[in-house]
N, C-alpha and C positions, 0 to 999 in steps of 0.2 A: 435413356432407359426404356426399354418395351412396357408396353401396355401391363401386360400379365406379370410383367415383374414389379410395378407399380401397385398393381390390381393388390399381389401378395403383401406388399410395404403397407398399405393401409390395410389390409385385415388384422395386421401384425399392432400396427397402434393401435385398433377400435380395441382389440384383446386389451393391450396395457391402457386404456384413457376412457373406454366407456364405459361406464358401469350405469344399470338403472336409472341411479339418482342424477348423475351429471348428463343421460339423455333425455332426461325429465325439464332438470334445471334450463340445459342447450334448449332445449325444443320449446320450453315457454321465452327464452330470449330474441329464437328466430323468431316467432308468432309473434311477439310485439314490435317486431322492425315491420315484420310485414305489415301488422294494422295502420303504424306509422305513416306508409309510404302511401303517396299519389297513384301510383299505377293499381292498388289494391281497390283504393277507397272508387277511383274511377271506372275499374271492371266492372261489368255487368255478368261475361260470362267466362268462368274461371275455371280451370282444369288442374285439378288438386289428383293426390294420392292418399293412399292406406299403406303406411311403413311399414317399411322392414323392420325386426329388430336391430339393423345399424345404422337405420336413416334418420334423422329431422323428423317428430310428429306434428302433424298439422290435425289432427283428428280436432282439435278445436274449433280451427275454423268452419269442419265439416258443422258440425252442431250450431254454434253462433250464428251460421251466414247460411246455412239452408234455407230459412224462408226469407231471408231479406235478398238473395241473389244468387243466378243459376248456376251450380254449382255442378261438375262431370270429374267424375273419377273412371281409369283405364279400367278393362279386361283383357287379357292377355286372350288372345283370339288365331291360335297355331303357331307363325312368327311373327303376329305383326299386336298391336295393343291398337283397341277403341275404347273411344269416352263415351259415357253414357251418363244419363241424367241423374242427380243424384238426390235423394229428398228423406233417406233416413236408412237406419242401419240397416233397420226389418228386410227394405228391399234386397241386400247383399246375400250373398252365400259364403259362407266360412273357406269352404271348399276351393278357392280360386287358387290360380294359378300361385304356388312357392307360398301357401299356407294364407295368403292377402285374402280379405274380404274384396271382393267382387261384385257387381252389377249382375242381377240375373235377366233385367229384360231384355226383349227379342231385340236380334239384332239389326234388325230393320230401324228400333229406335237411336242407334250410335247417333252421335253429331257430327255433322260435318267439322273438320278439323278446320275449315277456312271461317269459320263461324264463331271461335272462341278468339276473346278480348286477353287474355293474360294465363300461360302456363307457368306453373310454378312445378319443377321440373328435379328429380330428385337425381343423385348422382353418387357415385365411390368418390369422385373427388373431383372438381374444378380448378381452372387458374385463373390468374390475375388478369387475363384479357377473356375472361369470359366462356373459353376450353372446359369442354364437359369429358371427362371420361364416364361412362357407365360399366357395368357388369359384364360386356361384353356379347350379349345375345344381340343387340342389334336394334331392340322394342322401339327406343326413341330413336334410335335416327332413320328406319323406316316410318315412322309418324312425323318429325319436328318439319320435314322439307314443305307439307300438305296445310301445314298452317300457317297462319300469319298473324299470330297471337305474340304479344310481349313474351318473352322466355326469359325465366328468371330461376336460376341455378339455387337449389336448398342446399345446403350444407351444414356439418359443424365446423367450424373453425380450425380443427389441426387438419382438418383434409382441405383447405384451399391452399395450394402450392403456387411457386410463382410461375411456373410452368409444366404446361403435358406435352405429351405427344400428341400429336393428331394423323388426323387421315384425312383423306379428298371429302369425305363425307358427314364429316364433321361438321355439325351448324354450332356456330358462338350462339350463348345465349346474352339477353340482350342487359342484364345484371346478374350479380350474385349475390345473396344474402346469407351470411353465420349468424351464430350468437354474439358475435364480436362487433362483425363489419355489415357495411350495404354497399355494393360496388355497384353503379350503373355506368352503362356503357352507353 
């Protein structure tokens, strides 16, 4: 099956399986896998997101782990996304790119992407060998080649499939985590 026909099959479930509550419930069960795991507790420098309303919220670990470790969330930056430092909401602009809270500083301050410890990486759906499909604009796979950070697939649980399609440019990430499961590769 094509990407796009794919893409439409899980918009089609998030409609019938997600509601508020149960991406509430989901997104506190992925957050406690993640505090769980080794590659969390051992990052220093971590490249988190600000959900969509059909992704995985991590906004807790934004608050939790901001002053205990460097934390960088994307802006969408033409076609391509940079990380930038993160240290509290105030800094964001509502404004960013598809309605996300955004980093406003200069962009001189991005991180080097070879300089982040652990990407926790948001996706429409992943598979069982660690295949990410996204949205289709391109953001992560013009970024994931430039780092060498652990890559670790967010999801909810009805969207890890046993298989996607891929392309040449595809990078595996290097686990996935649901509310269900923790898959390290």
């Amino acid at each position: 099956m094509a990407k796009k026909e794919l893409r439409a099959q899980i918009r089609q479930r998030n409609r019938e399986q997600l509601t508020p509550e149960s991406r509430e419930l989901w997104s506190r069960a992925i957050v406690e896998r993640i505090l769980q795991s080794d590659f969390f507790a051992t990052a220093e420098r971590i490249g988190l997101y600000h959900a969509l309303p059909d992704e995985p919220d991590l906004s807790v670990l934004l608050r939790q782990f901001s002053d205990k470790k460097q934390l960088f969330i994307p802006r969408v930056e033409g076609d391509d996304i940079a990380f930038y430092a993160y240290t509290q909401e105030s800094d964001l602009t509502q404004a960013g790119a598809y309605g996300i809270a955004e980093p406003t500083a200069d962009a001189s301050t991005a991180v080097a992407p070879a300089s982040l410890d652990l990407l926790l990486v948001p996706g429409v759906a992943f598979d069982r060998q660690g295949n990410r499909m996204g949205r289709g604009k391109g953001y992560y796979d013009r970024f994931l080649p430039a780092t060498q950070a652990r890559l670790i697939g967010i999801t909810f649980g009805y969207r890890l499939l046993d298989e996607l399609p891929t392309d040449q440019w595809d990078l595996p990430m290097n686990g996935v985590i649901t509310d269900s499961e923790t898959l390290l590769f």
